[in-house]
N, C-alpha and C positions, 0 to 999 in steps of 0.2 A: 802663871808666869810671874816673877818677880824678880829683884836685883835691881830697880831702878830709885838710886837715891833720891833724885825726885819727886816723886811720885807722881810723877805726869803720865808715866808709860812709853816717855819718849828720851829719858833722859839717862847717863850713865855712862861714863868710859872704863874702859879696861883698865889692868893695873898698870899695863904701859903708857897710858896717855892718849894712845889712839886706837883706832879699830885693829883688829887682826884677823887674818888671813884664816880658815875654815880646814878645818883637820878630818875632812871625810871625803878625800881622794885617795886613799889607798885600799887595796884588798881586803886591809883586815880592821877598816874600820868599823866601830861599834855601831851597829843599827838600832831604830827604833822598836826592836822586837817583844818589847814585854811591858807591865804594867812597871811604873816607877822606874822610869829612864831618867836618867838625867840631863840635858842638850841647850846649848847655847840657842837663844831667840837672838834674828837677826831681823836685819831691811833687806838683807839682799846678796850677795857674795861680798865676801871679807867688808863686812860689817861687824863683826863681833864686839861687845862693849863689855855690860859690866852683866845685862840680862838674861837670867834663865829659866828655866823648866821642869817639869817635873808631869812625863805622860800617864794617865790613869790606864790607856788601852797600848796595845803595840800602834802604832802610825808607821808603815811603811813610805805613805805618800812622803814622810820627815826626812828620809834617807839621802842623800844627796842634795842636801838644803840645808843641815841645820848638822853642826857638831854633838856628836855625843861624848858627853865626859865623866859619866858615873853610872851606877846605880844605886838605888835606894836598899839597902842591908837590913833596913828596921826600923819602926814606926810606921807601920802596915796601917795601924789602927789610925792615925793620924790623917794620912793619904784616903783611909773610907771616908773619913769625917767631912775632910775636905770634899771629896768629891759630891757629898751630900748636901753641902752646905745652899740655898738658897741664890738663885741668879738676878742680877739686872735683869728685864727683859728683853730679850731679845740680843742676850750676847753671852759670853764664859767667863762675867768675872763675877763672882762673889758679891750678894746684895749689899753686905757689908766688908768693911775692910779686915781681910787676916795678915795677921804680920807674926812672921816666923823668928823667934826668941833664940835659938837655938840651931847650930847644927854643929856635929860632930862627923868629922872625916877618918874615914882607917883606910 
């Protein structure tokens, strides 16, 4: 998870200023179905800020919780790395800090 200027894990607004409303009430929205989804992190219903995500596995349980807005196209290799990289104990963040340099959208 990342996107929080912060870096508290609790901080971040959208580009509008405030939270917004959750884009995966419709038919065709995009599920949690593969590795390298893209999807907004929330608190809760239309919480949306500035924080997001990036799944290694599919997470169906994510569907109906959490907006999906992308997927990952390339740096596969990037996403192993990370996934490999070294945990806190007893939790999913990274023993040490990674902070992403780059992204490119198409």
């Amino acid at each position: 998870q990342t996107g929080d200027p912060t870096g508290t894990g609790s901080g971040g607004e959208s580009y509008w200023g405030t939270p917004f409303r959750d884009e995966f009430d419709n038919k065709n929205a995009a599920k949690h179905d593969s590795r390298g989804v893209l999807a907004m992190a929330n608190r809760g219903p239309g919480t949306n800020g500035s924080q997001w995500y990036i799944t290694f596995r599919e997470a169906p349980n994510l569907d109906g919780k959490h907006t999906v807005f992308g997927k990952l196209v390339g740096g596969d290799d990037i996403l192993d790395a990370l996934e490999k990289l070294p945990r806190k104990d007893g939790t999913e963040r990274p023993a040490k800090t990674v902070k992403i340099k780059e992204v490119v959208m198409y």
